[in-house]
N, C-alpha and C positions, 0 to 999 in steps of 0.2 A: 742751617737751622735745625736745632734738635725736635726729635719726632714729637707729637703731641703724647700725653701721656692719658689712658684713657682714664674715664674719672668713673671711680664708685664708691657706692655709698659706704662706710668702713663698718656701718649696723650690718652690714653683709655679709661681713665676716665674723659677726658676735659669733653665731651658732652653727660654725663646717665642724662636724665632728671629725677627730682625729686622734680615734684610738690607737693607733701604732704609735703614736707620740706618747713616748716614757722618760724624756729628757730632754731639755734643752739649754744652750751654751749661745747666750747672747751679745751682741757686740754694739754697745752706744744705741740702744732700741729710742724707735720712736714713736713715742709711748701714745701721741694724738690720734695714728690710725687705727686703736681699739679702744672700746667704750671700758668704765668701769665694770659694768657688765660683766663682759667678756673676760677681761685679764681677772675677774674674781673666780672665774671658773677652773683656770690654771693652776691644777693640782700636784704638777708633775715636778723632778728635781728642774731647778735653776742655777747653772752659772752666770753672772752677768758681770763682764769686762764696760767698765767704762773708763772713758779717760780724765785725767784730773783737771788738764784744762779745758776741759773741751768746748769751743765757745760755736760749736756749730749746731750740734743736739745736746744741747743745756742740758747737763744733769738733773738739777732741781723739778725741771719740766721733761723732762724724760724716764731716763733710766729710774731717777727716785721715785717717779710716778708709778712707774710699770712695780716694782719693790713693794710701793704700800698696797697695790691691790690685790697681786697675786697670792692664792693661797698655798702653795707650794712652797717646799723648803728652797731656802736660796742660797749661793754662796756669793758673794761682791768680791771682784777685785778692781782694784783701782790703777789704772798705769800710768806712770809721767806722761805726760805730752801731750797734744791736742788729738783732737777726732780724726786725722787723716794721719796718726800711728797707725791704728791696725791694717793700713795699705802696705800692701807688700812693697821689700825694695827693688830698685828697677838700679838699670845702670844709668850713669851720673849724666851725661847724652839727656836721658829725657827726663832726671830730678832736675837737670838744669832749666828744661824748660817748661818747668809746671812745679814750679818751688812751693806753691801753697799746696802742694802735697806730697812734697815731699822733703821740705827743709824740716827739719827736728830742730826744737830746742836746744840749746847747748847742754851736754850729758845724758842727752839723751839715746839709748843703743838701738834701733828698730829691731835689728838681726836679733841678739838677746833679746829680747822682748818678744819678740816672736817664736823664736825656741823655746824661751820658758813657758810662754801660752800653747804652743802644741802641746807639751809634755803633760801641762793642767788640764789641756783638754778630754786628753787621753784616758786620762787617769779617773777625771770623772763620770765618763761613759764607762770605762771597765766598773766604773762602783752604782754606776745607776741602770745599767741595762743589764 
């Protein structure tokens, strides 16, 4: 049985200041655990990776959500494949046995995909920090 998970309230988290934060690089955010509030406060640069299928954290109720509040410049990319792309590859032993996270679509490269998002991550932290 998976551990309990503890609960708080996500108004909690409106206002932790965290001024060291000059940038951030997001992956399929889920945009319910902060209030409008809060993500209008987010001034700082944004990358946000979401996926195009993603039928687990909804774009439309997600990532788009986090998008309209934030006041911060953003950059969107969007990657083929579902929400458990941006999981690392593992060897085939254990995609075998846990294929909902790790079968791809057909055409779809994790490894490429993953390389080119190191690279974009990179690159964006050298231009924002």
């Amino acid at each position: 049985k998976a551990p309990a998970v503890p609960q708080t309230d996500a108004a909690d988290w409106d206002d932790i200041p965290a001024p060291e934060l000059r940038a951030a690089v997001l992956f399929a955010p889920f945009a319910m655990l902060f209030s409008q509030d809060a993500l209008a406060k987010v001034s700082i640069p944004i990358r946000l990776y979401r996926a195009m299928n993603d039928t687990v954290t909804k774009n439309a109720d997600n990532a788009d959500a986090v998008l309209a509040q934030v006041s911060g410049t953003t950059d969107v990319v969007d990657i083929p494949g579902g929400h458990y792309g941006f999981i690392a590859t593992v060897d085939e032993t254990i995609a075998a046995k846990y294929p909902v996270f790790y079968k791809d679509e057909p055409g779809i490269d994790r490894c490429n995909i993953h390389a080119t998002i190191a690279g974009e991550v990179v690159k964006f932290f050298d231009m924002n920090l």
